[in-house]
N, C-alpha and C positions, 0 to 999 in steps of 0.2 A: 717634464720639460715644459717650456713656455709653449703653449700652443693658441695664436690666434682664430679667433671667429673665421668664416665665411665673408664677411667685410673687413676682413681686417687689410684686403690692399687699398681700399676703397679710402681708408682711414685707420691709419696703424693702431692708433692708439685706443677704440673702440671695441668692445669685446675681446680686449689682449687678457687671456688668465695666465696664470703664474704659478704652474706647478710645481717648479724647483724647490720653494722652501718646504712647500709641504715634502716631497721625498727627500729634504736633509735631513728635515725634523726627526721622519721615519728611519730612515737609512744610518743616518751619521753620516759622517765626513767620508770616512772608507768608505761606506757602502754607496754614496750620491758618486765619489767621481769612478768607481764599478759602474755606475749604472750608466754613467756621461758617456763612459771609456765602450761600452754595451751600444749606445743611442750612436757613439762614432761609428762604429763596425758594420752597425746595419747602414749609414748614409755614403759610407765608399767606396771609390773605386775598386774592387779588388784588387786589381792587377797592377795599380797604382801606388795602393796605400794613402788614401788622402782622397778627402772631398772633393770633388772637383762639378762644377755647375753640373754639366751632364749625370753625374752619379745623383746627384741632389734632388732633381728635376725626376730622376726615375725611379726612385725611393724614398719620396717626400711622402707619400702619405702613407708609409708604416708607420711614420708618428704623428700624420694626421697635420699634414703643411699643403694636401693634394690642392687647395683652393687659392694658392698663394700664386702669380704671377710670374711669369720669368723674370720681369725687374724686379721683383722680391727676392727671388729664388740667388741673383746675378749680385743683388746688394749683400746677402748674406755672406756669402763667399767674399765678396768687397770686403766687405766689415770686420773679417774676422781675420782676412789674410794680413799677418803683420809681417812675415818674408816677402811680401810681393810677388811671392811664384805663381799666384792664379789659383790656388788651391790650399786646403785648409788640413793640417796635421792633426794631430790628436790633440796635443796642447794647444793650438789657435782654437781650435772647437770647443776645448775645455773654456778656456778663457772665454771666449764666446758667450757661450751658455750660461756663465756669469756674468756678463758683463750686463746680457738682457735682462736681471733678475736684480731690478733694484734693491729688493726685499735681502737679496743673498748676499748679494755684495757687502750688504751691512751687517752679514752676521757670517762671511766670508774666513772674517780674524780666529771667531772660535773654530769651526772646520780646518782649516787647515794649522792649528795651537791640536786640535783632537788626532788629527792624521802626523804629525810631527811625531807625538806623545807615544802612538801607538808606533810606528816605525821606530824610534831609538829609546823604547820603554827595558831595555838592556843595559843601555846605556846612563840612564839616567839613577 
């Protein structure tokens, strides 16, 4: 996943790496949004079903965001909630997680042309 620096609230754009394309490269299409679907499970509420600030803030740094500030932490959940309900489903997190990955976004077409393929490879 995209995992910013220790400065990275100080200045977002500085020490940001971008591990998504490396684990699509690795994974495929199937296997990157397994692992997205994997990185959602570990950030949510349980009891909930869905990211919500508080779950986010207290399992930020299993994937290594523990340096990230509460208005980081408060804009992500921002960012991603496209329902407006304050919290983030598995598809808005998916999307999400694309959307921070310029690199993936633009090879986003083959992934999801790969995951199509394989889902109605029956059919086709």
């Amino acid at each position: 996943m995209a995992k910013p620096s220790a400065s990275a609230s100080a200045n977002p754009s500085s020490g940001f790496e971008d591990f998504l394309p490396i684990m699509a490269n690795k994974l495929g299409g199937e296997g990157l949004i397994g692992e997205l679907c994997n990185g959602f499970n570990l950030l949510m509420d349980s009891e909930k079903g869905v990211i919500t600030f508080d779950s986010l803030k207290k399992n930020s740094a299993l994937l290594g965001l523990q340096d990230l500030s509460d208005d980081d932490l408060r804009c992500m959940v921002k960012e991603g909630d496209f329902d407006g309900d304050g919290a983030l489903n598995q598809m808005d997190f998916c999307v999400l997680m694309f959307r921070l990955s310029p690199e993936l976004m633009e090879a986003s077409g083959f992934f999801l042309e790969e995951a199509l393929q394989h889902d109605f490879k029956d059919f086709i």
